[in-house]
NUDO-17748 format. One record per residue (C-alpha): residue number from 1; residue in one letter; x negated, y, z. Coordinates in Angstrom, 2 decimals. Last residue first. Example, Ala and Ser with C-alpha at 12.3 -4.5 7.8 and 13.67 -1.06 7.14 Angstrom:
2
@loba: 2 | lumdo: S | px: -13.67 | py: -1.06 | pz: 7.14
@loba: 1 | lumdo: A | px: -12.30 | py: -4.50 | pz: 7.80
This chain:
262
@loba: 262 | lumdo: X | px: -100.03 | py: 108.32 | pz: 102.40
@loba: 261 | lumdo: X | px: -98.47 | py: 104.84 | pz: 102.68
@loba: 260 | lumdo: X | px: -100.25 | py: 102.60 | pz: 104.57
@loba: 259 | lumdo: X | px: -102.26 | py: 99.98 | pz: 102.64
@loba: 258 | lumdo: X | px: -102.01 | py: 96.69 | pz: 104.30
@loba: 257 | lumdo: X | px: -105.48 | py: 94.66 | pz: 104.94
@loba: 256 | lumdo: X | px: -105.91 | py: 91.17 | pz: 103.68
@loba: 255 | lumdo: X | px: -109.21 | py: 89.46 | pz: 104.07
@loba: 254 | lumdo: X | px: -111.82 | py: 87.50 | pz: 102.71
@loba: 253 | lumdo: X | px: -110.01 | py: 85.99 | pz: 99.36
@loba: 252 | lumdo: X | px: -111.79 | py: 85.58 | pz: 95.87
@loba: 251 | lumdo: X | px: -110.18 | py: 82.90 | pz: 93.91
@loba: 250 | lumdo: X | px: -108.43 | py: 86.10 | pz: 92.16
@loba: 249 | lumdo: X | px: -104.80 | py: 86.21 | pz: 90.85
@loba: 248 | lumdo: X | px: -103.52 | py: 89.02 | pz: 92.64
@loba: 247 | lumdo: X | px: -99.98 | py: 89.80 | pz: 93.42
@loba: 246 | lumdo: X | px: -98.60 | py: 93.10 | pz: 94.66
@loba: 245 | lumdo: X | px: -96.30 | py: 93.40 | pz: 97.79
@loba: 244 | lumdo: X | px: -93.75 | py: 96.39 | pz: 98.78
@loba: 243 | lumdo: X | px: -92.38 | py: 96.49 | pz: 102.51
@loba: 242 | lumdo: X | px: -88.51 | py: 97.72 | pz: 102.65
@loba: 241 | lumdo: X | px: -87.75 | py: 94.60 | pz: 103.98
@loba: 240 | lumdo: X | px: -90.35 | py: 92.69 | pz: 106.40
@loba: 239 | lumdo: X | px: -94.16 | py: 91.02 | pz: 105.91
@loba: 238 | lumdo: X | px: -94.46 | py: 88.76 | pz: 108.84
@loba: 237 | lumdo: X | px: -94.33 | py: 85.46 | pz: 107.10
@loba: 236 | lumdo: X | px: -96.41 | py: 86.80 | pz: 104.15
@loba: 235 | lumdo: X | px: -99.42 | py: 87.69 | pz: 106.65
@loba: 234 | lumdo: X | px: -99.22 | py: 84.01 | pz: 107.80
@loba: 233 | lumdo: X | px: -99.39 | py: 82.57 | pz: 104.30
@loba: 232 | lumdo: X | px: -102.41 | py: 84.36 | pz: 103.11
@loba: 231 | lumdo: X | px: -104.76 | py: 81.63 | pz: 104.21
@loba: 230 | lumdo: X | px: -102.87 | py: 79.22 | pz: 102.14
@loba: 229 | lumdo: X | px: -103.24 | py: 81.55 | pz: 98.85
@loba: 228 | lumdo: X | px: -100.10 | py: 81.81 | pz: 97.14
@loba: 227 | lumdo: X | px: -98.33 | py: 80.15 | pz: 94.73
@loba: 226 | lumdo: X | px: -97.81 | py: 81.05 | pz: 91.05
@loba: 225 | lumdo: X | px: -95.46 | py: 80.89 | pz: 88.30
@loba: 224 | lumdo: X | px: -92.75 | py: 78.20 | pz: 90.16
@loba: 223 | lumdo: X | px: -90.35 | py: 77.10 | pz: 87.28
@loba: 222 | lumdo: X | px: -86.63 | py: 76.73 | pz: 88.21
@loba: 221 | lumdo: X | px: -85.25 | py: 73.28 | pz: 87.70
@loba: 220 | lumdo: X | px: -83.86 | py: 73.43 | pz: 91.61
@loba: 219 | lumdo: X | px: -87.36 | py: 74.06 | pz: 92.89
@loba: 218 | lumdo: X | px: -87.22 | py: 71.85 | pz: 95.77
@loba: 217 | lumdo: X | px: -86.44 | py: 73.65 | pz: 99.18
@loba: 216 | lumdo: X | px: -88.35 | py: 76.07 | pz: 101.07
@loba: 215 | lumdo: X | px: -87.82 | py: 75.99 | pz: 105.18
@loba: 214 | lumdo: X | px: -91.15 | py: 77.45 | pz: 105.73
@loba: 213 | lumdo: X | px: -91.44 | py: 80.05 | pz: 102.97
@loba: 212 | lumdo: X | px: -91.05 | py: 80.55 | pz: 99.49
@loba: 211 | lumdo: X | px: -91.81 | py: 83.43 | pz: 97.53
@loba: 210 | lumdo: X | px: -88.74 | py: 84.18 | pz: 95.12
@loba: 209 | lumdo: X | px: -88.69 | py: 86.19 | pz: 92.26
@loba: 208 | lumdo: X | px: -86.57 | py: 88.19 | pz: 90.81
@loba: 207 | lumdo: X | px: -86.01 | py: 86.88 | pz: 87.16
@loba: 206 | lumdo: X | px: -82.09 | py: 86.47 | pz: 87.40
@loba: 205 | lumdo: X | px: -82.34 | py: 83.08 | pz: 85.81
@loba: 204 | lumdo: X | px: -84.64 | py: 81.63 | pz: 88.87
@loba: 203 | lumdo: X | px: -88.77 | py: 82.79 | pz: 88.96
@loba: 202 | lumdo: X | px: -90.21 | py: 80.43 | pz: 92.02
@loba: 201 | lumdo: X | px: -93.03 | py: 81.96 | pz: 94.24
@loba: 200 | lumdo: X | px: -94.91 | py: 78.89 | pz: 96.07
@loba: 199 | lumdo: X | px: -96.44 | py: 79.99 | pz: 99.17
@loba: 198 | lumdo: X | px: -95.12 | py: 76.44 | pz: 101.46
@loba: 197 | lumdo: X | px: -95.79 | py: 74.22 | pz: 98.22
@loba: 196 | lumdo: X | px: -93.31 | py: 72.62 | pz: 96.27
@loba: 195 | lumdo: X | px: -91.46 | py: 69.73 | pz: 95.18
@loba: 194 | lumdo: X | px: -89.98 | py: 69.48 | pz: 91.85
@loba: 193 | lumdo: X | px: -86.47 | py: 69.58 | pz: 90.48
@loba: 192 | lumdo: X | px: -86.70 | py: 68.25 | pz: 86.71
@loba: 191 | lumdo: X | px: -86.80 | py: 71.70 | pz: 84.45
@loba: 190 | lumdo: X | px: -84.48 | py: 74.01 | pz: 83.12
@loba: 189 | lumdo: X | px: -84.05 | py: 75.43 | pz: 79.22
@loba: 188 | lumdo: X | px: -84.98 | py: 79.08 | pz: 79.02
@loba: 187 | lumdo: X | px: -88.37 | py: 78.75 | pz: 77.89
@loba: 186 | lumdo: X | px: -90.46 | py: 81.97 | pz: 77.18
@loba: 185 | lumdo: X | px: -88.73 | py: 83.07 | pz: 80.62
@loba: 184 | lumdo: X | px: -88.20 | py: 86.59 | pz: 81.52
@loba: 183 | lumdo: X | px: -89.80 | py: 88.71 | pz: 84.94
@loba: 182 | lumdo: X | px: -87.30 | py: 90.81 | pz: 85.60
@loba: 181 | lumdo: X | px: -88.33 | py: 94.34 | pz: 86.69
@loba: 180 | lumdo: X | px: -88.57 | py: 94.35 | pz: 90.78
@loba: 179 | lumdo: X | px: -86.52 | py: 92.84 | pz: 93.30
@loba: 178 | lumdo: X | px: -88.25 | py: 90.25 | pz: 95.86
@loba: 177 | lumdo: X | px: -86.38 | py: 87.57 | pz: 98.52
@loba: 176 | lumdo: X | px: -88.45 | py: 86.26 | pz: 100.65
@loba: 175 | lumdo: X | px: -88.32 | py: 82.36 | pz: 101.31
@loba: 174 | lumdo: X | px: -86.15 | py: 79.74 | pz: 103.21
@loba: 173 | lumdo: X | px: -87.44 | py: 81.49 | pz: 106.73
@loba: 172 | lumdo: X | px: -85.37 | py: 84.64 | pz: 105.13
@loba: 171 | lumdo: X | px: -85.34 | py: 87.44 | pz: 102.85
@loba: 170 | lumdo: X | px: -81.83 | py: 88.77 | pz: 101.52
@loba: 169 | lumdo: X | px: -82.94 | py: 92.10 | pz: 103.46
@loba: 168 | lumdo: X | px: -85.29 | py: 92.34 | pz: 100.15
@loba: 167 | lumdo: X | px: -88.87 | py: 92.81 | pz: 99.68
@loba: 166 | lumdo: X | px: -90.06 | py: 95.07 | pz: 97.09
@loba: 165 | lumdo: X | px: -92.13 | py: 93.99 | pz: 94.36
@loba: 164 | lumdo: X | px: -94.85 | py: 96.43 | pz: 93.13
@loba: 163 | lumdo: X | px: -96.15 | py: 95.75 | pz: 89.49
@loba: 162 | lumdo: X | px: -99.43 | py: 94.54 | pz: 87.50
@loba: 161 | lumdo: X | px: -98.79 | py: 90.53 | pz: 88.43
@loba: 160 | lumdo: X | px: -95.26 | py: 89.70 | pz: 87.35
@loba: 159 | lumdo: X | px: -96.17 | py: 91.73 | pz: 84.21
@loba: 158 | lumdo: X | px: -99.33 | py: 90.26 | pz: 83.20
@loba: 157 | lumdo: X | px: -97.79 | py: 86.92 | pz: 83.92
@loba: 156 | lumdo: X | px: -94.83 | py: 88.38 | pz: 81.21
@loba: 155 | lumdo: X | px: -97.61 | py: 89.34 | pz: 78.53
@loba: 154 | lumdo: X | px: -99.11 | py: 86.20 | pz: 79.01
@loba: 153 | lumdo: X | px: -95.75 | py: 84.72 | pz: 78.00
@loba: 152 | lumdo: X | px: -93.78 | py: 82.42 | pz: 80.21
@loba: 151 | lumdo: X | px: -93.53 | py: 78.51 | pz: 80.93
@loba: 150 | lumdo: X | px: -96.85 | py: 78.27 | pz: 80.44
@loba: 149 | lumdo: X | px: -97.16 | py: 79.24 | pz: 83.92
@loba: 148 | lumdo: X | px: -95.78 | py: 76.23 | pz: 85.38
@loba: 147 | lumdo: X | px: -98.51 | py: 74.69 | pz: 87.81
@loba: 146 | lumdo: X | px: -99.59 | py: 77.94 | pz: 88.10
@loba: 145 | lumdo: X | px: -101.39 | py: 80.70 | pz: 88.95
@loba: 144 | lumdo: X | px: -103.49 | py: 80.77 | pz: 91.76
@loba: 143 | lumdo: X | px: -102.01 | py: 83.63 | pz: 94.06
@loba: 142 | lumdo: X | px: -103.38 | py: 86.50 | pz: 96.37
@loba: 141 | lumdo: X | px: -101.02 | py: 89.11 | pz: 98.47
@loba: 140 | lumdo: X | px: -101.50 | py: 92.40 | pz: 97.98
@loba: 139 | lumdo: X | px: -99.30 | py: 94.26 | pz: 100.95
@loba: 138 | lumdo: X | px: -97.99 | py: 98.25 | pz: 99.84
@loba: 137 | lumdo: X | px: -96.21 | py: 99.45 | pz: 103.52
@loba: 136 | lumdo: X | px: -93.30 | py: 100.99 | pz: 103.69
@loba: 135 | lumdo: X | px: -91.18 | py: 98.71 | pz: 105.61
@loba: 134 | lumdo: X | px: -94.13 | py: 97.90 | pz: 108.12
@loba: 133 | lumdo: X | px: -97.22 | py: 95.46 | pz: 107.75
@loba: 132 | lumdo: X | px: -99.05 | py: 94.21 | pz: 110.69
@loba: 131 | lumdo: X | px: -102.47 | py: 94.30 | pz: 111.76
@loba: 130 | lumdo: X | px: -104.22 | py: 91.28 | pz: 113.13
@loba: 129 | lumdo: X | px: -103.95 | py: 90.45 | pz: 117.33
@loba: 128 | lumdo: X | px: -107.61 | py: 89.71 | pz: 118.60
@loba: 127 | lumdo: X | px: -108.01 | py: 87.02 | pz: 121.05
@loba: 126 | lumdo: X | px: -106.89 | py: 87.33 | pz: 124.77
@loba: 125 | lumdo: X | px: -109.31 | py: 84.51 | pz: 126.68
@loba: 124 | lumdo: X | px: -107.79 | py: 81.45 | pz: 127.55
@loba: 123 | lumdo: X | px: -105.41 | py: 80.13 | pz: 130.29
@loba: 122 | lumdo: X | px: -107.33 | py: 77.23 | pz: 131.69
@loba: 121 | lumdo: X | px: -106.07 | py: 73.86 | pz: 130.51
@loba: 120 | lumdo: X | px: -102.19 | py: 72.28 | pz: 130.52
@loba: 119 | lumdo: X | px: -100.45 | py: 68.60 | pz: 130.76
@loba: 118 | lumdo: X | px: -96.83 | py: 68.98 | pz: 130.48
@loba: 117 | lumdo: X | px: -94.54 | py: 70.30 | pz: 132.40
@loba: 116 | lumdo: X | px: -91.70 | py: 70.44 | pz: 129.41
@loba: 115 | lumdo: X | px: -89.84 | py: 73.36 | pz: 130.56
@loba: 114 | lumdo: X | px: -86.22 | py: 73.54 | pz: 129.75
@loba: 113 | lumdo: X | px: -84.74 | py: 76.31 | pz: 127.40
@loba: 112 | lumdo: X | px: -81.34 | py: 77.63 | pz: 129.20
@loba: 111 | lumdo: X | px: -78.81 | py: 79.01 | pz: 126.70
@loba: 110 | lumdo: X | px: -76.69 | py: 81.55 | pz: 126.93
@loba: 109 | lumdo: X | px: -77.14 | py: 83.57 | pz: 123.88
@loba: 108 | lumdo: X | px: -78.08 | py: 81.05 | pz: 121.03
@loba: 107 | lumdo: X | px: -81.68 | py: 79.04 | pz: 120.65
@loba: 106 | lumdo: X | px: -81.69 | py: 77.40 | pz: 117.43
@loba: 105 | lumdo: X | px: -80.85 | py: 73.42 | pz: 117.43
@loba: 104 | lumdo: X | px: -83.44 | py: 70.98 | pz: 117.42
@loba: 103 | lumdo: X | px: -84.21 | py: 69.93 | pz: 113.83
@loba: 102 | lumdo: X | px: -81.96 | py: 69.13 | pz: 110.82
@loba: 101 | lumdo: X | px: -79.62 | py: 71.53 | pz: 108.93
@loba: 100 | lumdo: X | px: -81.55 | py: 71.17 | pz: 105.26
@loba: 99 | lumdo: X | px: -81.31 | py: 75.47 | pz: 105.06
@loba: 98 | lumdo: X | px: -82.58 | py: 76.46 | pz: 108.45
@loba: 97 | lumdo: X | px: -84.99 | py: 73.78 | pz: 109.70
@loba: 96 | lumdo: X | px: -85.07 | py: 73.81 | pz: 113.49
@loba: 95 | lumdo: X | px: -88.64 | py: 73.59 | pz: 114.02
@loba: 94 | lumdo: X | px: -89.82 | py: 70.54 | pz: 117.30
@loba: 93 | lumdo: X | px: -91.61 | py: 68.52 | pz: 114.05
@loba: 92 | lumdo: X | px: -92.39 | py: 64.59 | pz: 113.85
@loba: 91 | lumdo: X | px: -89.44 | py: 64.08 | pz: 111.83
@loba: 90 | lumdo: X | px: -87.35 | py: 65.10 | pz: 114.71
@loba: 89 | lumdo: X | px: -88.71 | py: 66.28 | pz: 117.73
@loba: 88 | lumdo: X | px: -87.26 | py: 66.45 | pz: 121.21
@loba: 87 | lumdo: X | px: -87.72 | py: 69.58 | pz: 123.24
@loba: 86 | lumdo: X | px: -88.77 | py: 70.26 | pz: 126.53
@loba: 85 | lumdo: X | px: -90.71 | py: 73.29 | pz: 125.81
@loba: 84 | lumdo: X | px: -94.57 | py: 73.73 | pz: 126.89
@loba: 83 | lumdo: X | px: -96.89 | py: 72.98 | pz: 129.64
@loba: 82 | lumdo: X | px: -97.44 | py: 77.27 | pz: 129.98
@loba: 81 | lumdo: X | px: -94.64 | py: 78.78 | pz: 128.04
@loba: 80 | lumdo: X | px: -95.50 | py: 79.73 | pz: 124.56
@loba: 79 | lumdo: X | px: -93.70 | py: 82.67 | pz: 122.61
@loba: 78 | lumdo: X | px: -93.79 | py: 83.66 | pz: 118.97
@loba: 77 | lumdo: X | px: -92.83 | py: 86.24 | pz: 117.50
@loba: 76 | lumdo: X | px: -91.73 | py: 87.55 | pz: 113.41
@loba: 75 | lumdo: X | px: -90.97 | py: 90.27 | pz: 111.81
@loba: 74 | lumdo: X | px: -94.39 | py: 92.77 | pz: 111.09
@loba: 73 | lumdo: X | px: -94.52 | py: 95.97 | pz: 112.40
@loba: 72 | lumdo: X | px: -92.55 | py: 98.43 | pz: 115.14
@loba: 71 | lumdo: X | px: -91.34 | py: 95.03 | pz: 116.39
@loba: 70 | lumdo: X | px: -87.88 | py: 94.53 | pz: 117.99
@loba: 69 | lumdo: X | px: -88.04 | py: 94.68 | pz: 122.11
@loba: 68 | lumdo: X | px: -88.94 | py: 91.39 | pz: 123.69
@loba: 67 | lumdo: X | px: -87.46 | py: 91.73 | pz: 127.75
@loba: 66 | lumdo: X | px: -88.62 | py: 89.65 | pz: 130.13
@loba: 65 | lumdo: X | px: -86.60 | py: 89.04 | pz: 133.20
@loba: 64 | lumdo: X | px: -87.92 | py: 87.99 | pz: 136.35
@loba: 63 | lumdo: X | px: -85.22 | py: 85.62 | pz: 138.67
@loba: 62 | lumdo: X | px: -87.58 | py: 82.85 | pz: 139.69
@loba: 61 | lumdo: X | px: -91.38 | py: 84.18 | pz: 139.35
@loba: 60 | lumdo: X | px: -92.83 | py: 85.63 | pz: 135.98
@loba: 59 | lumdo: X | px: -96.77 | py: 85.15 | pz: 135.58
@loba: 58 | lumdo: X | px: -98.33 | py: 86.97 | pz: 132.12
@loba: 57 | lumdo: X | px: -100.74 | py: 85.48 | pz: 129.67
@loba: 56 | lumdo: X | px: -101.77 | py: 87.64 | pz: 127.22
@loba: 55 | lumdo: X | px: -101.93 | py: 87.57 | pz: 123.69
@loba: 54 | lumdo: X | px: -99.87 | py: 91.22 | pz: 122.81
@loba: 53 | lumdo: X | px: -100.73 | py: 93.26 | pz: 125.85
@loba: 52 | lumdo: X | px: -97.66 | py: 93.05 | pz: 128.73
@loba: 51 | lumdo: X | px: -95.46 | py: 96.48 | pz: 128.75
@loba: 50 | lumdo: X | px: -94.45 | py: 97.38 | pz: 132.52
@loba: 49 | lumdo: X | px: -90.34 | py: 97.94 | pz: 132.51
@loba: 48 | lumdo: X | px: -89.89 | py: 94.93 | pz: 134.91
@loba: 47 | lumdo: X | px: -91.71 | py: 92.65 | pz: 132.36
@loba: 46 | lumdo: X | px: -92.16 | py: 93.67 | pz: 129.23
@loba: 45 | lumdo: X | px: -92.91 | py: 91.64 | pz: 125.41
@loba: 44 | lumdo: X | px: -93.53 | py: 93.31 | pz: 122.38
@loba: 43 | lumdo: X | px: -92.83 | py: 91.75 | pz: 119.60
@loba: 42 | lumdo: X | px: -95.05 | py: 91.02 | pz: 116.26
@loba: 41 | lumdo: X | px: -96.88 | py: 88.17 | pz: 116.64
@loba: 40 | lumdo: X | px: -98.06 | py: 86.94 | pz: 119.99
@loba: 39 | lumdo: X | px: -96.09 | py: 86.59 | pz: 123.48
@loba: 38 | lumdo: X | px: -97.74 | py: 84.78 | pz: 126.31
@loba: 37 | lumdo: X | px: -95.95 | py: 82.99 | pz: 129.23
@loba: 36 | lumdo: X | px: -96.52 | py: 81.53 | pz: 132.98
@loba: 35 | lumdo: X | px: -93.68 | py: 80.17 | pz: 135.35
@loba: 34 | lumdo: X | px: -91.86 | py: 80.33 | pz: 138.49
@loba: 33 | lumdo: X | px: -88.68 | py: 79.12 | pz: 138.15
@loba: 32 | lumdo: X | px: -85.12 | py: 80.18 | pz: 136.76
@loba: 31 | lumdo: X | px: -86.95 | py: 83.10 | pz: 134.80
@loba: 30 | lumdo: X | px: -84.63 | py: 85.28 | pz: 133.24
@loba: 29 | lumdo: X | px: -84.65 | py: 85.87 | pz: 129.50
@loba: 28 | lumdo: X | px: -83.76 | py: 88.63 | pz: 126.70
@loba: 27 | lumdo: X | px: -84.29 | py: 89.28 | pz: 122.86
@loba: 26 | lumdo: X | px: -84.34 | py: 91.89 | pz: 120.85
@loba: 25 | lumdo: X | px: -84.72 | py: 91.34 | pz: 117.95
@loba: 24 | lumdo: X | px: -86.98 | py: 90.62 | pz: 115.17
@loba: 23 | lumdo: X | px: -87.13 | py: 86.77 | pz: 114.38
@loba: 22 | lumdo: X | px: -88.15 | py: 84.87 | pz: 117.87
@loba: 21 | lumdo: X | px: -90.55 | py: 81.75 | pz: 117.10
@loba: 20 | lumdo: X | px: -90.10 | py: 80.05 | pz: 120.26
@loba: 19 | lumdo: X | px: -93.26 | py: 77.41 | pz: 121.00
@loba: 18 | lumdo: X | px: -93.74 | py: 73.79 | pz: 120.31
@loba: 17 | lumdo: X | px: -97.67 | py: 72.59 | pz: 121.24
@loba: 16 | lumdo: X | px: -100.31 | py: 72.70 | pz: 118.28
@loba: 15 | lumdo: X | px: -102.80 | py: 74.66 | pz: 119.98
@loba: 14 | lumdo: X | px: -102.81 | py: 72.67 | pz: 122.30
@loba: 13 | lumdo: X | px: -102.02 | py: 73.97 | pz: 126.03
@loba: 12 | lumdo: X | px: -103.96 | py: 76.95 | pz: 128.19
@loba: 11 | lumdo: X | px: -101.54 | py: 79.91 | pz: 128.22
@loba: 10 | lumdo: X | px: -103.33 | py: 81.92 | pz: 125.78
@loba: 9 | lumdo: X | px: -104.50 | py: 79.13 | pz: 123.80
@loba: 8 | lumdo: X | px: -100.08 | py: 78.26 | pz: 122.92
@loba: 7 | lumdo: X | px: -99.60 | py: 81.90 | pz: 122.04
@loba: 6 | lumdo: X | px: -102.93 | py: 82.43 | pz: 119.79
@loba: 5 | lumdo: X | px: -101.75 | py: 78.71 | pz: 117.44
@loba: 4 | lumdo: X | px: -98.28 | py: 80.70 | pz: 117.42
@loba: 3 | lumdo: X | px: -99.75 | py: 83.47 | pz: 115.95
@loba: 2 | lumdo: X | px: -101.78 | py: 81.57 | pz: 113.31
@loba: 1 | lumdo: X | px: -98.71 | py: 79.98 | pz: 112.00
């Protein structure tokens, strides 16, 4: 994710270094050694009571306690600690993943997160933070159609891309959860599993659909109508429940801005 790409520059390591991904919140720490930090995505992070901008790098010394209060916007955080996390990967990945049970385990209450001391550049220059959606908030979100499309009318594809689908508190890393008018199957019968792509939205019996996320699975024999745009995946991550999103089937994408409600 883009955010945690901004975390890891602020504080001067690869971009690709392991960093917490914090889900709402909130969430406190205590510094057992001096150290440096940057918060992105949708949290805010303060220190002592003073608020710290969004993509900077802040200093805590032994015994500070940052504080990340739940987001006014958006749902997910991500925090990078100067020389990283000293945490073994698995597969070639430091992400706990949430519905095959492998990975590092999630960080619980209580636990102390060692510090990797590894090799570090200058802290970098604060980059722009994107806008967030809120519960409220209309987010179009663009999709190639496809692979298995035929699988319903045209009049159904119309449908699944004309209306508003809100986002459900069933939402998760696995995928988000939509409820809307059913989208119905020409074909009932059920297919092979199949892979999938991170963005892929899935249509199961109940015709709700489901846009899949990082921890996605195979398809289960349910056909996938669309998946979205790669550069739109990041916005999707951070859209919460109670937020509406509309689907557009365009090759066409610049930029997606949320429409506030009036």
């Amino acid at each position: 994710m883009g955010a945690a790409r901004r975390a890891n520059r602020a504080v001067g390591n690869p971009s690709g270094r392991p960093v917490l991904e914090i889900t709402l919140g909130p969430v406190r720490m205590t510094a057992d050694q001096p150290m440096v930090l940057a918060l992105t995505g949708a949290g805010q992070a303060r220190v002592g009571g003073q608020r710290i901008p969004p993509g900077h790098a802040f200093a805590l010394d032994k015994g500070d306690e940052v504080t990340i209060d739940p987001p006014q916007a958006g749902m997910r955080s991500y925090l990078a600690l100067r020389g990283g996390f000293a945490v073994a990967p698995v597969l070639g990945s430091a992400a706990t993943d949430t519905l095959a049970h492998i990975g590092p385990d999630p960080v619980a209450a209580g636990a102390v997160v060692a510090p990797a001391n590894g090799p570090a550049g200058a802290t970098g220059q604060p980059q722009d933070q994107p806008t967030l959606p809120k519960a409220g908030d209309l987010v179009e979100l663009p999709v190639t159609l496809g692979p298995r499309t035929d699988w319903f009318t045209p009049r159904m594809v119309k449908h699944f891309l004309s209306q508003e689908w809100l986002v459900t508190p069933q939402s998760s890393r696995v995928g988000i959860r939509l409820q809307g008018d059913a989208v119905t199957r020409a074909d009932a019968t059920e297919l092979p599993s199949e892979g999938t792509e991170t963005g892929a939205i899935q249509i199961p019996h109940s015709g709700q659909p489901v846009l899949f996320l990082a921890d996605h699975p195979l398809t289960g024999g349910y056909p996938v109508i669309a998946t979205l745009h790669p550069r739109a995946l990041d916005l999707a991550g951070q859209i919460p429940p109670g937020a509406r999103i509309r689907f557009t089937a365009s090759a066409d994408f610049a930029a997606i801005t949320p429409e506030r409600p009036a």
